[in-house]
C-alpha positions as CSV (number, residue, x, y, z in Angstrom):
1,X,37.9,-82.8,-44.3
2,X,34.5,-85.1,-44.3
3,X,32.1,-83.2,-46.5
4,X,29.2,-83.2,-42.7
5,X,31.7,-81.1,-40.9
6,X,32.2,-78.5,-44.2
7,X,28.5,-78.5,-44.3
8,X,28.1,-77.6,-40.5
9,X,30.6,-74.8,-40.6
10,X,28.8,-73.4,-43.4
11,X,25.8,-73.4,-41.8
12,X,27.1,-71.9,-38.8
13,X,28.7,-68.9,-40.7
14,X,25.3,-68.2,-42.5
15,X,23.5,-68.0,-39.2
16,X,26.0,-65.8,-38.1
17,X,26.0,-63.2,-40.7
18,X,22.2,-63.5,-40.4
19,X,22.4,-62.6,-36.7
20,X,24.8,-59.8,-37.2
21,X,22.6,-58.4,-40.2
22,X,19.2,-58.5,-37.6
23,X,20.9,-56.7,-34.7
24,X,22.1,-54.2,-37.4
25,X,18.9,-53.6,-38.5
26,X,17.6,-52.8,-35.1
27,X,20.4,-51.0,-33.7
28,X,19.4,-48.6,-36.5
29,X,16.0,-48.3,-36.1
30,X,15.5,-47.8,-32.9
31,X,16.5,-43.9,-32.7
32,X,13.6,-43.7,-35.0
33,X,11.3,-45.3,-32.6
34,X,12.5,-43.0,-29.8
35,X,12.0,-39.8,-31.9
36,X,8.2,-40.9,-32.8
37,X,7.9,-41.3,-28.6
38,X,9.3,-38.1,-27.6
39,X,6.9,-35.5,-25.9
40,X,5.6,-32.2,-27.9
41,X,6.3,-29.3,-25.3
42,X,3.2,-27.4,-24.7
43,X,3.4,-23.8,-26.7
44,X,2.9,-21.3,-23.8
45,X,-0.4,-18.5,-24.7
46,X,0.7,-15.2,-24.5
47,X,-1.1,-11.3,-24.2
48,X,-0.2,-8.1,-23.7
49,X,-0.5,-6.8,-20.7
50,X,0.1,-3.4,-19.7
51,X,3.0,-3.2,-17.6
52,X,5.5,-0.5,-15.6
53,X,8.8,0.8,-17.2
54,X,10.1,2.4,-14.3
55,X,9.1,3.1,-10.7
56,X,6.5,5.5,-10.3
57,X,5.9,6.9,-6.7
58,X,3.1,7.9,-4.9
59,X,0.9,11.2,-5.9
60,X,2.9,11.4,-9.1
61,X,1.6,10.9,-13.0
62,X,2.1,8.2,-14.7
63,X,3.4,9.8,-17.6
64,X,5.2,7.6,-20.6
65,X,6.4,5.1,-17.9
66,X,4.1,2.4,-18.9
67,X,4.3,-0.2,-21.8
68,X,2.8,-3.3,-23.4
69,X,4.5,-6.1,-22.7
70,X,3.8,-10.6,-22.7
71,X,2.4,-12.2,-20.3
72,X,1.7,-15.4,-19.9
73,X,-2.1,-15.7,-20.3
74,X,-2.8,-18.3,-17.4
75,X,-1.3,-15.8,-15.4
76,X,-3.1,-13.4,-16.1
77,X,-5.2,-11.8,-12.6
78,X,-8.1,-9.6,-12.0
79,X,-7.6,-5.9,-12.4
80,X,-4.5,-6.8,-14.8
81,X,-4.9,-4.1,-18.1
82,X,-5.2,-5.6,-21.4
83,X,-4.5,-5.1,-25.0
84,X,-7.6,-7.2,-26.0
85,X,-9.3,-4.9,-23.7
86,X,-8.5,-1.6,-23.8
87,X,-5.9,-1.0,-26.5
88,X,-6.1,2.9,-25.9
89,X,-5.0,2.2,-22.0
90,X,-1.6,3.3,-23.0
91,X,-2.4,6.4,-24.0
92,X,-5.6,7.6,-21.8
93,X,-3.6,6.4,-18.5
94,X,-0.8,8.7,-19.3
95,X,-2.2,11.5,-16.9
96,X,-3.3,9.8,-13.9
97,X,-1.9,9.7,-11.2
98,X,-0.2,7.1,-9.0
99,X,-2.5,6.3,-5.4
100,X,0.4,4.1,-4.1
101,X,4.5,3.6,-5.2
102,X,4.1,1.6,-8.0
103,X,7.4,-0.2,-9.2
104,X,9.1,-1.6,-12.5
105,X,7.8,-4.5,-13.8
106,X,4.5,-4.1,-12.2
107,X,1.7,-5.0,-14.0
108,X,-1.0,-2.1,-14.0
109,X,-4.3,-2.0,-12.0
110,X,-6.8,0.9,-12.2
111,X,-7.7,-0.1,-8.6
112,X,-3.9,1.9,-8.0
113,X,-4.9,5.1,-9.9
114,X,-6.3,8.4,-9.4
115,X,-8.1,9.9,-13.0
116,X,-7.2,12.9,-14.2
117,X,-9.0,15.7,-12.5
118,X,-9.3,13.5,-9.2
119,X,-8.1,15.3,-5.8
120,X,-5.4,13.5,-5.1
121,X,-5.9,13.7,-0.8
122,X,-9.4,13.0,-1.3
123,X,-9.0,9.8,-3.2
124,X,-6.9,8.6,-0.5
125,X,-9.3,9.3,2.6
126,X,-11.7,5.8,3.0
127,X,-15.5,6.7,3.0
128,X,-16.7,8.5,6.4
129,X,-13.4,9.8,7.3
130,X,-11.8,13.6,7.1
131,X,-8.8,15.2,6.5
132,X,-7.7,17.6,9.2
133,X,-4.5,19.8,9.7
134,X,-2.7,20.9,12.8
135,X,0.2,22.7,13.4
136,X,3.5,21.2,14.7
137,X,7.3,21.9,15.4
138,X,10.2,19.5,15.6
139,X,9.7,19.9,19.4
140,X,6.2,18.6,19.5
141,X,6.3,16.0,16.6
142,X,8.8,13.3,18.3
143,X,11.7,15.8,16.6
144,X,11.0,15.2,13.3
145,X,10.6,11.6,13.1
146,X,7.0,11.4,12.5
147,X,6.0,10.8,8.9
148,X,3.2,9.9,6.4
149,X,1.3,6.9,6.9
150,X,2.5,7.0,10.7
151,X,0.3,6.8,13.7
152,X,0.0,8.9,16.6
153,X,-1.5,10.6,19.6
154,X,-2.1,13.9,19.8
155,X,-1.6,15.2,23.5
156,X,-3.3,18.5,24.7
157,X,-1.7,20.5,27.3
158,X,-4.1,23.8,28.6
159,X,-3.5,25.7,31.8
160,X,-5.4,24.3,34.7
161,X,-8.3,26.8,35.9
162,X,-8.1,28.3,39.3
163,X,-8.8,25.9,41.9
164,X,-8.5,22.7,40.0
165,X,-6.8,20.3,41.6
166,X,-6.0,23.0,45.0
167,X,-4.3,25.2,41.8
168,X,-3.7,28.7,41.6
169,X,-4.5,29.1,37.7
170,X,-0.8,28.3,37.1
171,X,-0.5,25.0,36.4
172,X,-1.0,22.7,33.7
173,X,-3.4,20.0,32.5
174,X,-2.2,17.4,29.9
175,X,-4.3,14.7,28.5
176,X,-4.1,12.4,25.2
177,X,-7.6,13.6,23.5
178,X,-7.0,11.5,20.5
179,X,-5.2,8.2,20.0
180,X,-3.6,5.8,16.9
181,X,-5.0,8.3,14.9
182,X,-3.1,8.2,10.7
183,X,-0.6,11.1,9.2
184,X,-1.8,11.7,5.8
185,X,0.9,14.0,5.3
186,X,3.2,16.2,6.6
187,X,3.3,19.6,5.0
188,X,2.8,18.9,1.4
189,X,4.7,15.5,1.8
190,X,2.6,12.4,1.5
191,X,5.5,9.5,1.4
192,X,8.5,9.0,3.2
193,X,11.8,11.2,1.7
194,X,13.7,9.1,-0.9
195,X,17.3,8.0,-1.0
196,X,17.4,7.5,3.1
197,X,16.5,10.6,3.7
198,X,13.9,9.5,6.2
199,X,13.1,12.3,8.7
200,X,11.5,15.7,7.8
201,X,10.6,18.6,10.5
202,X,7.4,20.1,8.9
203,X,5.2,22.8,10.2
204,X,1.9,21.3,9.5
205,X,0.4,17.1,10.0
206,X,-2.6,16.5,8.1
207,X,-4.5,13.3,10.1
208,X,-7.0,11.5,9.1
209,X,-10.4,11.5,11.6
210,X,-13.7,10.2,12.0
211,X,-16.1,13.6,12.2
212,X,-16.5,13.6,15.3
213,X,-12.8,13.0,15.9
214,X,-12.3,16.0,13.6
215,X,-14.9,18.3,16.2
216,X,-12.7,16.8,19.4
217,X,-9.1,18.5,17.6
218,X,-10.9,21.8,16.6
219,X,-11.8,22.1,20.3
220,X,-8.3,21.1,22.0
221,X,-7.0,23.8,19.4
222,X,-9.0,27.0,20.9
223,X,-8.5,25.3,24.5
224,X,-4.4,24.1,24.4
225,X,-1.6,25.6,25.3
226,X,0.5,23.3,23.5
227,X,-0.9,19.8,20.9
228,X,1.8,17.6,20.7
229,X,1.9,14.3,18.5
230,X,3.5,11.1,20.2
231,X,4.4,8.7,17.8
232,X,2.6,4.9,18.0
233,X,4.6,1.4,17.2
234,X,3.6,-0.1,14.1
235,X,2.6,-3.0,15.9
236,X,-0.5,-0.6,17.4
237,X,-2.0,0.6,14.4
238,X,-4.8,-2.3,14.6
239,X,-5.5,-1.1,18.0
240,X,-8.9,-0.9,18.9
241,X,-9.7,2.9,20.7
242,X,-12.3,3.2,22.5
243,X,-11.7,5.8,25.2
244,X,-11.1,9.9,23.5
245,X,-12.0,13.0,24.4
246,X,-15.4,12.5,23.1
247,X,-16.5,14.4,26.2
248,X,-15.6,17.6,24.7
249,X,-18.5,17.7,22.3
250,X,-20.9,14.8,23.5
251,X,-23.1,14.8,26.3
252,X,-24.8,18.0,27.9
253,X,-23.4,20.2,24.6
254,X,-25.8,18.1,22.6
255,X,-28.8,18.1,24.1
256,X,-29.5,22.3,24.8
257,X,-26.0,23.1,26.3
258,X,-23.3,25.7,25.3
259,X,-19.5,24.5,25.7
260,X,-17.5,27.8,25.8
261,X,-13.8,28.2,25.7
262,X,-12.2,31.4,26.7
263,X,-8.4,31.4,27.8
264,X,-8.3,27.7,27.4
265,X,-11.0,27.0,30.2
266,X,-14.2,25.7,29.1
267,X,-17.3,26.5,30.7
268,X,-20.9,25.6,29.7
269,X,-24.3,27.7,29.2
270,X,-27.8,26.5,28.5
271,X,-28.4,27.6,25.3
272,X,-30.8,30.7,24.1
273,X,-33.9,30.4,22.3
């Protein structure tokens, strides 16, 4: 073999193993390079945050059903109890008492509580307005299927007065005298029944009136027969009223009159000096 061609194929197998040895060497590397580039993951901030262990419902205490517990601090809102805060919140929130159904896993607002030695009723009532009671029986409370937080009429019946209407005394008068009014409660109820249990025939509906509202029932009660409450849709409860039975204790009674009710007919006096 001529000693040029010997030479060539020597070359050619030194460049070979040369390339070999490079593309090695960078094979290699390269997982390197791609662990230098990968992204750090962001460490999420946490606090503690004081948080429900188990459903709570409304009017009752809190008791040992709340805990500490992470939270991710971006999420975090306003009203949310804090450890960095108030690290006694555990313990000095133990007594009060729930203002709605509060539910596990529920973070803890104050703006949801009643403090210890707070009437419960009267935290619940928005500024200006009044609790009233009235009585009522399955057969004038839409048979038992009025409940808290409900809205309704309430419906007076009285006997007409001799001569209304070409009557003899012995017929009846029925007129709504308030509407959409709220049921705080019924009885000593102030939620609906748990476990499905949805209906409840109580003897007593506590609503919740405006003042003057509150005069226009305590009338109807010395003049009726009969109040009955009619249940409202849901879909009503933003209903603007604007026609009652505000002329039972507006106009002439206010200015020097006497409104006097005696066997459910009212009559009216000027008033003595």
């Amino acid at each position: 073999m001529p000693a040029s061609r010997i030479i060539i194929l020597g070359v050619a197998a030194a460049a070979a193993g040369g390339a070999g040895y490079v593309a090695k060497n960078m094979s290699a590397a390269e997982p390197a390079v791609m662990a230098e580039q990968a992204p750090q993951q962001p460490q999420i901030q946490l606090s503690e945050v004081l948080v429900l262990s188990a459903d709570v419902p409304m009017g009752a205490p809190l008791g040992g059903q709340i805990a500490w517990k992470s939270w991710p601090t971006e999420g975090i809102a306003t009203g949310f109890i804090t450890k960095s805060d108030d690290p006694e919140a555990e313990e000095t929130l133990k007594n009060a008492v729930a203002r709605v159904p509060l539910y596990q896993g529920e973070p803890l607002r104050k703006a949801k509580l009643i403090g210890e030695g707070q009437s419960f009723l009267s935290a619940l009532l928005p500024a200006g307005k009044r609790a009233v009671a009235t009585q009522i029986a399955a057969d004038t409370s839409a048979g038992g299927f009025i409940l808290p937080n409900d809205y309704v009429d309430v419906i007076m019946t009285r006997r007409a007065p001799a001569g209304a209407g070409g009557t003899t005394g012995d017929g009846f008068i029925t007129e709504t005298v308030l509407k959409n009014v709220k049921v705080l409660a019924i009885d000593q109820a102030i939620q609906e029944d748990e476990e499905g249990k949805r209906t409840r025939v109580g003897q007593t509906a506590t609503l919740e009136l405006t003042p003057q509202q509150a005069e226009i029932i305590t009338v109807a009660h010395q003049m009726a027969e009969r109040l009955t409450l009619a249940l409202r849709s849901v879909s009503d409860s933003q209903e603007k009223i604007t026609e009652e039975a505000d002329y039972l204790v507006t106009g002439a009674g206010r200015r020097g009159t006497v409104r006097l009710v005696k066997a459910g007919v009212m009559t009216e006096e000027g008033a003595r000096k």
